[in-house]
PALUM-584002 format. One record per residue (C-alpha): residue number from 1; residue in three letters; x, z, y. Coordinates in nm, 4 decimals. Example, Ala and Ser with C-alpha at 12.3 -4.5 7.8 and 13.67 -1.06 7.14 Angstrom:
node num: 1 residu: ala c1: 1.2300 c3: 0.7800 c2: -0.4500
node num: 2 residu: ser c1: 1.3670 c3: 0.7140 c2: -0.1060
***
This chain:
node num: 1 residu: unk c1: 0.0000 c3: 0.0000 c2: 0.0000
node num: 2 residu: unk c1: 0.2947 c3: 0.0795 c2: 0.2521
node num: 3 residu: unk c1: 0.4559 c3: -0.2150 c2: 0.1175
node num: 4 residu: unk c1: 0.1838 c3: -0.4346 c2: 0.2056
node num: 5 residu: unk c1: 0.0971 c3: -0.2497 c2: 0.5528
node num: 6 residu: unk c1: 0.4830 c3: -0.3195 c2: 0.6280
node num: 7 residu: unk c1: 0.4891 c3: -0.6783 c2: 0.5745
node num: 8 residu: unk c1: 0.1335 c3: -0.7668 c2: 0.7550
node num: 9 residu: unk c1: 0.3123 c3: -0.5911 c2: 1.0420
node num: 10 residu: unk c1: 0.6335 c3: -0.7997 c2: 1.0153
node num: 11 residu: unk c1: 0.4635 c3: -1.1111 c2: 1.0177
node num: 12 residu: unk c1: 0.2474 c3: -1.0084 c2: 1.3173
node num: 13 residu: unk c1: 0.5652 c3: -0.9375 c2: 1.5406
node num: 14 residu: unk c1: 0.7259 c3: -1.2496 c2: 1.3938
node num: 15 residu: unk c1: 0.4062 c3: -1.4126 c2: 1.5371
node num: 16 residu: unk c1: 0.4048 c3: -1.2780 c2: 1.8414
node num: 17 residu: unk c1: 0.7386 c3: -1.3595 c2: 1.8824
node num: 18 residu: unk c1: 0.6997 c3: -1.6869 c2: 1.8168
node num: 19 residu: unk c1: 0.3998 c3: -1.7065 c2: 2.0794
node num: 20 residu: unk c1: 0.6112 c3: -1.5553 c2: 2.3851
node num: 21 residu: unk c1: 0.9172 c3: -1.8271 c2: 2.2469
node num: 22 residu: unk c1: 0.6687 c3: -2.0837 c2: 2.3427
node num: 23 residu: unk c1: 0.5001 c3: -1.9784 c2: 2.6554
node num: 24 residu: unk c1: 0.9076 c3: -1.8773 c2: 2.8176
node num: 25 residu: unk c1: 1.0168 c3: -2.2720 c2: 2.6939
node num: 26 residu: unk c1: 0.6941 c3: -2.4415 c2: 2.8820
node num: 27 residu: unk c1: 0.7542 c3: -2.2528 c2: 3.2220
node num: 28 residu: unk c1: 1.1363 c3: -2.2686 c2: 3.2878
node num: 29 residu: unk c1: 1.3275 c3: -2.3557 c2: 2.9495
node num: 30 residu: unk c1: 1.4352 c3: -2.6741 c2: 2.8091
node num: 31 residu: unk c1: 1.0146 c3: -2.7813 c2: 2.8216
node num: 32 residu: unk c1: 0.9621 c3: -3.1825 c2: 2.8551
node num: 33 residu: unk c1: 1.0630 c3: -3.3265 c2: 3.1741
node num: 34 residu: unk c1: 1.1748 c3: -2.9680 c2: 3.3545
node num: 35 residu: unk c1: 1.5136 c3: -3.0580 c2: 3.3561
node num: 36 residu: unk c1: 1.4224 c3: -3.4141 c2: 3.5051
node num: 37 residu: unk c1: 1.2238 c3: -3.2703 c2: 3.7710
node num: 38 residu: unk c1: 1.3750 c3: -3.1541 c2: 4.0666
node num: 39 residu: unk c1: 1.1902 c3: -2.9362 c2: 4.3472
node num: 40 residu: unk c1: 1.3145 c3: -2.8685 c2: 4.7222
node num: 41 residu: unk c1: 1.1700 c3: -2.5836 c2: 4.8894
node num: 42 residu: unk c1: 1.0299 c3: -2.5972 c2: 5.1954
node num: 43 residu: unk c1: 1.2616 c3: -2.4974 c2: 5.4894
node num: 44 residu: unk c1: 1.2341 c3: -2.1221 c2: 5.5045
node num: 45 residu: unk c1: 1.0939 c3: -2.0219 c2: 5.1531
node num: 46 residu: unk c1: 1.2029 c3: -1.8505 c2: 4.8683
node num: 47 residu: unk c1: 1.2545 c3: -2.0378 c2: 4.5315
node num: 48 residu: unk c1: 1.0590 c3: -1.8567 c2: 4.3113
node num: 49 residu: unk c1: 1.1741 c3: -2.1247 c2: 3.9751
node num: 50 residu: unk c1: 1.3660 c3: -1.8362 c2: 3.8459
node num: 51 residu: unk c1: 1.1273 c3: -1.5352 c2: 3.9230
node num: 52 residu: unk c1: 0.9959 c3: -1.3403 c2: 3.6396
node num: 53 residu: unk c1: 1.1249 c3: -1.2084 c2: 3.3021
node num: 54 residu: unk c1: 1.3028 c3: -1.4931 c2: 3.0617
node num: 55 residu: unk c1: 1.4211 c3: -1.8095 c2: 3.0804
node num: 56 residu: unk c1: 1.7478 c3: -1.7025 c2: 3.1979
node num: 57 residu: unk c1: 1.9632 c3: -1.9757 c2: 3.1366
node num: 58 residu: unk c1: 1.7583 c3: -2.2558 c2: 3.1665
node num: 59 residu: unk c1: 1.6246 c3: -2.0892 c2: 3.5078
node num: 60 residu: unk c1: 1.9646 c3: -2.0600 c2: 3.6582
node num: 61 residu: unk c1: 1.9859 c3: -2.4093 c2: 3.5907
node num: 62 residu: unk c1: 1.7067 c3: -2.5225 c2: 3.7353
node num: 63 residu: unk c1: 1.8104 c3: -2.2778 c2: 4.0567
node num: 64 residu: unk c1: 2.1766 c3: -2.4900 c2: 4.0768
node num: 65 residu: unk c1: 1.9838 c3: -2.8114 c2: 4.0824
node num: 66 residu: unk c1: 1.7311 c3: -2.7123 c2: 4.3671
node num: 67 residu: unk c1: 2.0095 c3: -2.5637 c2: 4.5669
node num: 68 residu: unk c1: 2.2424 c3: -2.8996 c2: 4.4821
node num: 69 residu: unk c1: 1.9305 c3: -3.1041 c2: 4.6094
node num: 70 residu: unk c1: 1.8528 c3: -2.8696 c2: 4.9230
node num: 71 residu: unk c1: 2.2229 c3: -2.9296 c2: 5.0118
node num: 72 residu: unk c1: 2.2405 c3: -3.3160 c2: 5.0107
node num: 73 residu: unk c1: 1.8782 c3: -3.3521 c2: 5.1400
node num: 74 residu: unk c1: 1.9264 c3: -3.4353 c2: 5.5111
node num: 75 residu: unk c1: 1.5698 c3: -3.3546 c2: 5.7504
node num: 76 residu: unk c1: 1.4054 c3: -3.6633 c2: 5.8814
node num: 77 residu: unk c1: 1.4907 c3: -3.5705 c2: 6.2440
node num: 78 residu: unk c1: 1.8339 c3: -3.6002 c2: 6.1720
node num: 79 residu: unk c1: 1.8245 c3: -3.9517 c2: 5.9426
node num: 80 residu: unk c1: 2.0775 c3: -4.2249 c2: 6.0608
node num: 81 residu: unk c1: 1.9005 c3: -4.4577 c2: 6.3502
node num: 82 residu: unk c1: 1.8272 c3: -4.7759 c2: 6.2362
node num: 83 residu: unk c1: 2.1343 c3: -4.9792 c2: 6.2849
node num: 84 residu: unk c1: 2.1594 c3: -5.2943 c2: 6.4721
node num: 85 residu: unk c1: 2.2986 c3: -5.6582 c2: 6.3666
node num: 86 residu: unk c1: 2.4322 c3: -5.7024 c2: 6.7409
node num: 87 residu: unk c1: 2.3080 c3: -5.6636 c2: 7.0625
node num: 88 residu: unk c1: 2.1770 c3: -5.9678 c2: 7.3180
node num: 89 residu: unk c1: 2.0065 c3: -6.0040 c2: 7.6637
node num: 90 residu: unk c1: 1.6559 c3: -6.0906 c2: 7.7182
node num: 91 residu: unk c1: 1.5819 c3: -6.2768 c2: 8.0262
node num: 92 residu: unk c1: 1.3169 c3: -6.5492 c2: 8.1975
node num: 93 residu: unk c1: 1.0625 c3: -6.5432 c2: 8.3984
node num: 94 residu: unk c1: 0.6444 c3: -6.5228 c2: 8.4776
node num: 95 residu: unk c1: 0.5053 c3: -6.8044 c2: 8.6471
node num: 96 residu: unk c1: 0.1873 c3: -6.8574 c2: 8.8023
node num: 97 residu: unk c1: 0.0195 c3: -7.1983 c2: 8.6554
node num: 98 residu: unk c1: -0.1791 c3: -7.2758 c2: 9.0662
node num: 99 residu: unk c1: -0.1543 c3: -7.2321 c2: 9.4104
node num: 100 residu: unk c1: -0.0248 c3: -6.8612 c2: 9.5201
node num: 101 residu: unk c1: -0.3817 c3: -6.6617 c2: 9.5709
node num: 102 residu: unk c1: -0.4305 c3: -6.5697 c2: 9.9265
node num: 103 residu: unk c1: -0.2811 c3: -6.1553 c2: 9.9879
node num: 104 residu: unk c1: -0.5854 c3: -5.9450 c2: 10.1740
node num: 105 residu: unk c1: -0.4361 c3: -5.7957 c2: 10.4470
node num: 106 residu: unk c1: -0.5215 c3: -5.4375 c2: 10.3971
node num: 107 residu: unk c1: -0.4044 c3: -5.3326 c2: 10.7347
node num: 108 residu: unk c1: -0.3993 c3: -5.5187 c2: 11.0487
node num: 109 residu: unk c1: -0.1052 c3: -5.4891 c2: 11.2902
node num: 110 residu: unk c1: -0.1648 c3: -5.2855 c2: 11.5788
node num: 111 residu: unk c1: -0.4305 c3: -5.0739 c2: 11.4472
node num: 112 residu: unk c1: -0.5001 c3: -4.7646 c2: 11.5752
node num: 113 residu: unk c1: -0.5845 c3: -4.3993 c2: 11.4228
node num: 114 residu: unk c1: -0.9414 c3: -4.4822 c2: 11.5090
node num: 115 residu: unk c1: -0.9559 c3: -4.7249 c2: 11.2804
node num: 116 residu: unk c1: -0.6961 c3: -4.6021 c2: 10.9960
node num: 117 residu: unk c1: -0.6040 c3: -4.2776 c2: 10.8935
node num: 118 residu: unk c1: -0.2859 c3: -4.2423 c2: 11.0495
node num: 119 residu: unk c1: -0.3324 c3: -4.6406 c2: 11.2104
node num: 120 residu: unk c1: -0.0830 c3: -4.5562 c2: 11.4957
node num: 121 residu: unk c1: 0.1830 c3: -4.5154 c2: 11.2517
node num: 122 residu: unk c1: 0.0404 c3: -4.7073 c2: 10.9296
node num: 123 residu: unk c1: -0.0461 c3: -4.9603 c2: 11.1512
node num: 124 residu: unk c1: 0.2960 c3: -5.0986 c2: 11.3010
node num: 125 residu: unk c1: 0.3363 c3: -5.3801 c2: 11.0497
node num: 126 residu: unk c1: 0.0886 c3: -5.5643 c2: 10.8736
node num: 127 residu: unk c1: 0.0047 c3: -5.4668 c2: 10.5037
node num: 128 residu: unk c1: -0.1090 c3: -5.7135 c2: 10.2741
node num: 129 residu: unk c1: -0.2029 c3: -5.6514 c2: 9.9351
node num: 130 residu: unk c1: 0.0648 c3: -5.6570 c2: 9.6626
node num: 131 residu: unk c1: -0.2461 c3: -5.7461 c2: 9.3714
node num: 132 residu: unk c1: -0.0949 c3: -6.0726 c2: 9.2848
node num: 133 residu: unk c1: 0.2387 c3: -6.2135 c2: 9.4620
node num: 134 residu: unk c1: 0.3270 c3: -6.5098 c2: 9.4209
node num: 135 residu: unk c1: 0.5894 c3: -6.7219 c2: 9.5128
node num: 136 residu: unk c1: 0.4666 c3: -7.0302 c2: 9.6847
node num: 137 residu: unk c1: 0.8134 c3: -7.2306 c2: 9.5856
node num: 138 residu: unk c1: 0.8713 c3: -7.0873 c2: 9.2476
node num: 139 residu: unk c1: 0.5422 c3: -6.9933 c2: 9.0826
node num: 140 residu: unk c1: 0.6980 c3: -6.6921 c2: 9.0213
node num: 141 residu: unk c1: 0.4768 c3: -6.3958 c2: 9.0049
node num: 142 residu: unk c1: 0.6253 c3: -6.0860 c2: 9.1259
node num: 143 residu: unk c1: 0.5501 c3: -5.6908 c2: 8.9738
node num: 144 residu: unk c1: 0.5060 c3: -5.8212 c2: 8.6181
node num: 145 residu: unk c1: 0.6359 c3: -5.5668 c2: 8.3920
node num: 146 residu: unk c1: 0.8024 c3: -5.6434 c2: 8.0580
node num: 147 residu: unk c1: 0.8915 c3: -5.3876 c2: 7.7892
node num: 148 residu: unk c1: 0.9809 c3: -5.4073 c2: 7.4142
node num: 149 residu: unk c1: 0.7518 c3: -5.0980 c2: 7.3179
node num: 150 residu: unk c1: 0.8845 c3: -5.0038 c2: 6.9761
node num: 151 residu: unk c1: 1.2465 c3: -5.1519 c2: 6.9470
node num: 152 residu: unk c1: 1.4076 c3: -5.1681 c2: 6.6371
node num: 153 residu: unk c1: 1.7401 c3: -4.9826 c2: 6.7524
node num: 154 residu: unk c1: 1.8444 c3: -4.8439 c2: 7.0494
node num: 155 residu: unk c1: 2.1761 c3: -4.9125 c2: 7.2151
node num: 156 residu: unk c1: 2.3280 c3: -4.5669 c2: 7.3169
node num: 157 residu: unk c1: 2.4743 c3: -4.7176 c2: 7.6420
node num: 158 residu: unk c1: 2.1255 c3: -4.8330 c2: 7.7392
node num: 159 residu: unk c1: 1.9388 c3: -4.5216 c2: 7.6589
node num: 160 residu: unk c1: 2.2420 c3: -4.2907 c2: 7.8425
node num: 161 residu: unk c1: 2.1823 c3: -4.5021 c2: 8.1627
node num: 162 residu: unk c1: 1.8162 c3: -4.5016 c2: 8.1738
node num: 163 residu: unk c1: 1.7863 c3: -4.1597 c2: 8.0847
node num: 164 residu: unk c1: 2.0084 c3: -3.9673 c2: 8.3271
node num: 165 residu: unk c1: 1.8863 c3: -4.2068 c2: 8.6199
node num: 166 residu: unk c1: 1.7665 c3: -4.1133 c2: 8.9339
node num: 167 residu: unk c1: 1.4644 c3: -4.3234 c2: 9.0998
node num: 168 residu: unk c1: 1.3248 c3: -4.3200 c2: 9.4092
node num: 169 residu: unk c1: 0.9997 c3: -4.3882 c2: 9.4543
node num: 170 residu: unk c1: 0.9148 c3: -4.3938 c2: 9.8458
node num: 171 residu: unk c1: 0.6246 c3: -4.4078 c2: 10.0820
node num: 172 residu: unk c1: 0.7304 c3: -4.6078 c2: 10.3743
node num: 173 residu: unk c1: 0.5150 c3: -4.7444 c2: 10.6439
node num: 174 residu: unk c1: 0.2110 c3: -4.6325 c2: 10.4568
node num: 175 residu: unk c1: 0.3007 c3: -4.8436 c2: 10.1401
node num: 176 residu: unk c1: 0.4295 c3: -4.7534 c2: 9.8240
node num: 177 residu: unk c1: 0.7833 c3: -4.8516 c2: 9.7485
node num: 178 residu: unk c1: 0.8298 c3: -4.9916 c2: 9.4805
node num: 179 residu: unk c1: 0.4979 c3: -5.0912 c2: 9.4174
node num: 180 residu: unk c1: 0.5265 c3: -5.1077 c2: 9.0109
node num: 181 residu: unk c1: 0.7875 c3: -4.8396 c2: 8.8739
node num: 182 residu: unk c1: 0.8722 c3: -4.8247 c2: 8.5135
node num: 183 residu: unk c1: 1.1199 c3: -4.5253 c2: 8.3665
node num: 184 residu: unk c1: 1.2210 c3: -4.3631 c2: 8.0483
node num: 185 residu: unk c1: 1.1444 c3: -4.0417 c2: 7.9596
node num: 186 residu: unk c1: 1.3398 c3: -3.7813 c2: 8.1029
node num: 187 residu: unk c1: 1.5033 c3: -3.9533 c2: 8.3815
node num: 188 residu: unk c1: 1.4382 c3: -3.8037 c2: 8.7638
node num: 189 residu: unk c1: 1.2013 c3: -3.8984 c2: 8.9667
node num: 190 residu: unk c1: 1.2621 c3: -3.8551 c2: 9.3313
node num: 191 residu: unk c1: 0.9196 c3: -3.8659 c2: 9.5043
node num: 192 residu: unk c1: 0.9747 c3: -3.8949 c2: 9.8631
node num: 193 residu: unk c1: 0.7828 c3: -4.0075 c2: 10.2023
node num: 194 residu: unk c1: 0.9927 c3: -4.1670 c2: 10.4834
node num: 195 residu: unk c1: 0.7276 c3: -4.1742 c2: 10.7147
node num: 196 residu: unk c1: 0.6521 c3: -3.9236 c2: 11.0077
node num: 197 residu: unk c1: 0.3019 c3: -3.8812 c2: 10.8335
node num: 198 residu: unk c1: 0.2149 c3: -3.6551 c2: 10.4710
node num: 199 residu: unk c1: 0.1222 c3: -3.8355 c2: 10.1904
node num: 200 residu: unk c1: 0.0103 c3: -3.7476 c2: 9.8602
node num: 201 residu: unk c1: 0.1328 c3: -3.9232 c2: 9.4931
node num: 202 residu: unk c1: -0.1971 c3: -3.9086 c2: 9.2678
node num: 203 residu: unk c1: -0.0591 c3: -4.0453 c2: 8.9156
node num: 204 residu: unk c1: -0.3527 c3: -4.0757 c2: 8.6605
node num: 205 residu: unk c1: -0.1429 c3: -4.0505 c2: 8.3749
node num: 206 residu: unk c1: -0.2613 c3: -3.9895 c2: 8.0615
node num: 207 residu: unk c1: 0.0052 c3: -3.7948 c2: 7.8280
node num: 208 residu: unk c1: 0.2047 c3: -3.7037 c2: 8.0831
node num: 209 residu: unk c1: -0.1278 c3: -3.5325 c2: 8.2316
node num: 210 residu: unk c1: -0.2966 c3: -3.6062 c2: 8.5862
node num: 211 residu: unk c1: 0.0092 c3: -3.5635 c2: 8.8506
node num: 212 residu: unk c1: -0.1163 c3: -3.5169 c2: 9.2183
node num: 213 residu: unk c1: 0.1125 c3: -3.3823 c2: 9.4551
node num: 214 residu: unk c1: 0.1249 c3: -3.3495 c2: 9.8386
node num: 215 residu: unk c1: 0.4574 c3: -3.5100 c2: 9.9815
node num: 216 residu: unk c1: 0.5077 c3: -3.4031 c2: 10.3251
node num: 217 residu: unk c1: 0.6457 c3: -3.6170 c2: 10.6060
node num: 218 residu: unk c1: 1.0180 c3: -3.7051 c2: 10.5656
node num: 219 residu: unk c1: 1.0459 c3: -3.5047 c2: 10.2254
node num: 220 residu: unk c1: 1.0927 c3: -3.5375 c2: 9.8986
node num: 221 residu: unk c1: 1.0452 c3: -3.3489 c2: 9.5557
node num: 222 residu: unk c1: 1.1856 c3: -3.4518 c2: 9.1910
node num: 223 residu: unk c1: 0.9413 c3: -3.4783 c2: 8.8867
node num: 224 residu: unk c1: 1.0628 c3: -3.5934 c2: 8.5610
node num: 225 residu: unk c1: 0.8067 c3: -3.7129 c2: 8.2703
node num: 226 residu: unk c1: 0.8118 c3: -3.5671 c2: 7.9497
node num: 227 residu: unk c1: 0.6398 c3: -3.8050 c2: 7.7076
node num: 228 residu: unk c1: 0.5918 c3: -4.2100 c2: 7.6687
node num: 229 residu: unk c1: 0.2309 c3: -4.3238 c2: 7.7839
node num: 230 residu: unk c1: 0.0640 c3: -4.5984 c2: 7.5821
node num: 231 residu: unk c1: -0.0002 c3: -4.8175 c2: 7.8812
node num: 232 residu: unk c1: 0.0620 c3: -4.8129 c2: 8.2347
node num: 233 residu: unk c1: -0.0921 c3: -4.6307 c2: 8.5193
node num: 234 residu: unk c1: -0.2372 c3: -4.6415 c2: 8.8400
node num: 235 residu: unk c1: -0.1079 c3: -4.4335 c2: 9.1125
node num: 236 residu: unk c1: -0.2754 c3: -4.3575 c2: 9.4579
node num: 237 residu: unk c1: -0.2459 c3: -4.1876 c2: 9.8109
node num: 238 residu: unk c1: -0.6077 c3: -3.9830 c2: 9.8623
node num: 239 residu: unk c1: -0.5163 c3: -3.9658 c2: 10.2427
node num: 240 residu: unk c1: -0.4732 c3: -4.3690 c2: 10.2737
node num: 241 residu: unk c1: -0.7082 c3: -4.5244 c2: 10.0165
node num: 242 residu: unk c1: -0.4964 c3: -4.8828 c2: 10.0700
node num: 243 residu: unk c1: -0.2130 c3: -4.7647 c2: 9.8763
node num: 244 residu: unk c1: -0.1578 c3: -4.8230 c2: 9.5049
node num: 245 residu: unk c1: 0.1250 c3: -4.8461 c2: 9.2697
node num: 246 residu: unk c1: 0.1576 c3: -4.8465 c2: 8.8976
node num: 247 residu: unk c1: 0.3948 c3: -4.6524 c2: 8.6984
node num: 248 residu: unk c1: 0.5313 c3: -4.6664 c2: 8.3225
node num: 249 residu: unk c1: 0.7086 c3: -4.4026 c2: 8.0959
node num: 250 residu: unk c1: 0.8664 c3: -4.5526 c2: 7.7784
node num: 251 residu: unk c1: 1.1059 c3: -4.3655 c2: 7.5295
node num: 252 residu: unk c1: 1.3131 c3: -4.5835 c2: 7.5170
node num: 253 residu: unk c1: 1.5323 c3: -4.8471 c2: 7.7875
node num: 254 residu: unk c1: 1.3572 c3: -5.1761 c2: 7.7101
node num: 255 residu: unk c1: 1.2291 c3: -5.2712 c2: 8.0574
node num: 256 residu: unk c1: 1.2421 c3: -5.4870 c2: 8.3806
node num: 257 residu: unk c1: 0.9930 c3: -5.5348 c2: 8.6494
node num: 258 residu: unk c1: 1.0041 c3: -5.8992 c2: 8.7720
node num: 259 residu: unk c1: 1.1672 c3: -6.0096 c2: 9.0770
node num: 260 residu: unk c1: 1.0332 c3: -6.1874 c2: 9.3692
node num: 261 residu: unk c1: 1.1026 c3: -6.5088 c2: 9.2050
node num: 262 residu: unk c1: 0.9436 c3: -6.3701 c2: 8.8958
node num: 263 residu: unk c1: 1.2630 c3: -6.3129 c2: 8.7223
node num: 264 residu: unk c1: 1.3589 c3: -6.0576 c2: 8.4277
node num: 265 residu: unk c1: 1.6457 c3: -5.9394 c2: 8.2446
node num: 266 residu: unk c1: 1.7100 c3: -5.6798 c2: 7.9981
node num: 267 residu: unk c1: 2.0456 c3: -5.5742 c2: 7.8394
node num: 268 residu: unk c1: 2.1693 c3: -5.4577 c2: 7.5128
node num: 269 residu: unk c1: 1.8113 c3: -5.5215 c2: 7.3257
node num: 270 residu: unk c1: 1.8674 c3: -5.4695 c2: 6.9578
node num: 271 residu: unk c1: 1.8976 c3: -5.8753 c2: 6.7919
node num: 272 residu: unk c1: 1.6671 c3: -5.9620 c2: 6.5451
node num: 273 residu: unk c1: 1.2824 c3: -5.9683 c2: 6.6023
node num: 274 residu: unk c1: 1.1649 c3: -5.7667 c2: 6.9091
node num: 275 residu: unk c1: 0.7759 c3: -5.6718 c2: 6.9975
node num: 276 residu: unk c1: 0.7558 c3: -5.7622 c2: 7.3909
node num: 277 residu: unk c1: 0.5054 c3: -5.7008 c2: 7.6708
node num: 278 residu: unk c1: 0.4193 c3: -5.8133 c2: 7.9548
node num: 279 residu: unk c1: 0.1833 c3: -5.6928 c2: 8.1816
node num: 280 residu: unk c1: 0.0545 c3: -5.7441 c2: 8.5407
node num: 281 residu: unk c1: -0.2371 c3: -5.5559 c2: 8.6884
node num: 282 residu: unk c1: -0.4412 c3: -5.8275 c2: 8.8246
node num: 283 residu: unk c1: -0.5164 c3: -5.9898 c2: 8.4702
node num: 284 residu: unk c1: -0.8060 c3: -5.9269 c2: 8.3100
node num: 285 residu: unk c1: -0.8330 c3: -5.7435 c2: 7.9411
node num: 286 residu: unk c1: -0.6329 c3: -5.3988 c2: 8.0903
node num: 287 residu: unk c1: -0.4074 c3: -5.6570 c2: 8.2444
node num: 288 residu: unk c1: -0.1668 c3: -5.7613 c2: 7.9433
node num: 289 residu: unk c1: -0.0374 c3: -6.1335 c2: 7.9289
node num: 290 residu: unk c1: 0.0476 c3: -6.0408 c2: 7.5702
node num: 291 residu: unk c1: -0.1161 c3: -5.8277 c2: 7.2818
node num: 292 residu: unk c1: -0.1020 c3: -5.4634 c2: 7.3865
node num: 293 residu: unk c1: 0.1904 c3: -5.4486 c2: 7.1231
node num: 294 residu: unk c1: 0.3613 c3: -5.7361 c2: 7.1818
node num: 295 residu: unk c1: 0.4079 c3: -6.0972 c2: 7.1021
node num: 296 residu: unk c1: 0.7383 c3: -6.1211 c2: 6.8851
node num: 297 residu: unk c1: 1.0672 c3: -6.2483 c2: 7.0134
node num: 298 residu: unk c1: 1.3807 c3: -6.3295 c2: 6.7924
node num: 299 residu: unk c1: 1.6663 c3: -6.1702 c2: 7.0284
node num: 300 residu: unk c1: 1.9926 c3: -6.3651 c2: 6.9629
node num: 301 residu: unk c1: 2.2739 c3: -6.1734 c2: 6.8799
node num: 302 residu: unk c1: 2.5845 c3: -6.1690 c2: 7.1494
node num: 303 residu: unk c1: 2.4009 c3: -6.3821 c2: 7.3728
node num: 304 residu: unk c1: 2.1153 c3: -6.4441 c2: 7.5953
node num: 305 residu: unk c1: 1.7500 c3: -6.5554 c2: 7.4878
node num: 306 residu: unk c1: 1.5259 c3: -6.6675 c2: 7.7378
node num: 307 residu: unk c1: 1.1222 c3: -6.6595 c2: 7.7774
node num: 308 residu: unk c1: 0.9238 c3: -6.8136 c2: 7.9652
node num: 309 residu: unk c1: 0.5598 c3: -6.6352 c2: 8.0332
node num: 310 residu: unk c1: 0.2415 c3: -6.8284 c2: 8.2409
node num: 311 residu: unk c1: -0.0062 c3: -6.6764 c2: 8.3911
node num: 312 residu: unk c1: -0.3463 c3: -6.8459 c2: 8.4230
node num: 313 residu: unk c1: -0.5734 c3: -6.8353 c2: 8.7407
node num: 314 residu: unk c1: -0.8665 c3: -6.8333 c2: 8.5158
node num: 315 residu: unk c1: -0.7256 c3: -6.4831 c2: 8.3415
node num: 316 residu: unk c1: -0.7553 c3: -6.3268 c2: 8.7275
node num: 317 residu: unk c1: -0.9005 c3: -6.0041 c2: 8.7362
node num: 318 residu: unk c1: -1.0880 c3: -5.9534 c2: 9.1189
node num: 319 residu: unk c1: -0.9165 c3: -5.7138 c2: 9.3277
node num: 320 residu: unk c1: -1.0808 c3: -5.3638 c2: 9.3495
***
């Protein structure tokens, strides 16, 4: 009878043992596909993969692999930029396809503060509306801005320059100066009247939030953006409802604003195929000449590539 009780009891434990053999294998021992699979922990975390009783070996193991992989895994803010095959300049120009539209003089010369806020000053010089400029012996339209939104690469040269820059943007003879301002990120703005009269710089920026600041005559104050806006915006002075301006903020240096002769140029753009805008506020559809992300352009490599961009009459938005 002991004999008996003794071996039922042997074979139990042998059973048992057997059980808690498998369960420790299928959590962290030699179980199928543990050693193939490799976990990182989250920055900050403990790795628990060797916690708990057993599995001592085979646990350890596993620990030496995750801290291996932790070690060699680089974070995704610190990845490699994308690398360029060369560097080029983009250049051309926007043309008008008619006759130069006729500016609305906004202010008359020789108007007086009865007539316009400030007239006696404002009104020294005429001020005609800078909607759509034209050229009359080019065609070329002036205040278009073109930017590559999302380059493929970013030359560190460019991106140094652009983003320790310091712009003026002025308020001079009751006009703003210049009248479409684009800027990366970052870079110093220095907001400033140079007339004997207050103004105020209403931005209606979007990401950047509403900026609307009081610029006293012959001063100046420096604002620098924080964050890229999708598209650009206007700018206003509440005290003289004539003046407007546009502004841009891109995060990266891939920008001109055309000439009086409607020329561009832009330096160092990564080669290889570039997304570019252009834009000019008095077309219709939000005032882009291209998509909204840009029409591709293969940028040669060590040289210059050139565009040419028209601008219909018929795509005219009317002036507000």
């Amino acid at each position: 009878m002991i004999l008996t009780r003794f071996c039922k009891s042997a074979a139990m434990s042998l059973s048992l043992a057997g059980l808690f053999f498998v369960s420790v294998s299928g959590c962290g021992g030699k179980g199928e596909g543990v050693d193939d699979a490799v976990v990182t922990p989250a920055p900050g975390e403990a790795n628990t993969a060797g916690g708990g009783g057993g599995g001592g070996a085979a646990a350890t193991s596993t620990e030496k692999k995750t801290e291996t992989a932790a070690t060699d895994a680089k974070p995704a803010a610190e990845a490699a930029p994308v690398k360029s095959e060369g560097w080029g300049t983009l250049k051309g120009r926007v043309v008008f396809d008619s006759s130069p539209p006729t500016m609305k003089v906004l202010v008359p010369k020789g108007a007086t503060k009865e007539q316009y806020r400030d007239g006696d000053v404002c009104g020294k010089n005429e001020i005609k509306s800078q909607f759509a400029v034209v050229d009359p012996e080019t065609k070329g339209v002036r205040f278009a801005l073109v930017y590559i939104p999302k380059p493929t690469a970013v030359h560190d040269d460019a991106k140094k320059a652009a983003s320790t820059a310091a712009i003026e943007f002025d308020q001079k003879g009751c006009v703003f100066d210049p009248h479409v301002l684009c800027v990366m990120k970052g870079a110093k703005l220095v907001l400033k009247s140079s007339d004997p009269v207050g103004h105020n710089i209403d931005a209606k920026m979007r990401a950047n939030g509403a900026y609307n600041k009081l610029i006293a005559a012959n001063q100046s104050i420096d604002y620098s953006p924080s964050t890229a806006e999708r598209s650009p915006c206007k700018v206003v002075c509440d005290i003289h409802p004539w003046m407007s301006a546009h502004w841009m903020v891109l995060d990266n240096p891939y920008f001109a604003v055309t000439d009086a002769k409607g020329n561009f140029e832009i330096k160092n753009v990564p080669a290889g195929t570039q997304k570019v805008v252009v834009w000019h506020e008095a077309l219709q559809k939000g005032g882009f000449l291209t998509s909204a992300s840009g029409d591709a352009v293969n940028v040669k490599a060590d040289g210059e590539t050139t565009q040419e961009y028209k601008i219909e009459s018929s795509k005219l938005a009317t002036e507000q």
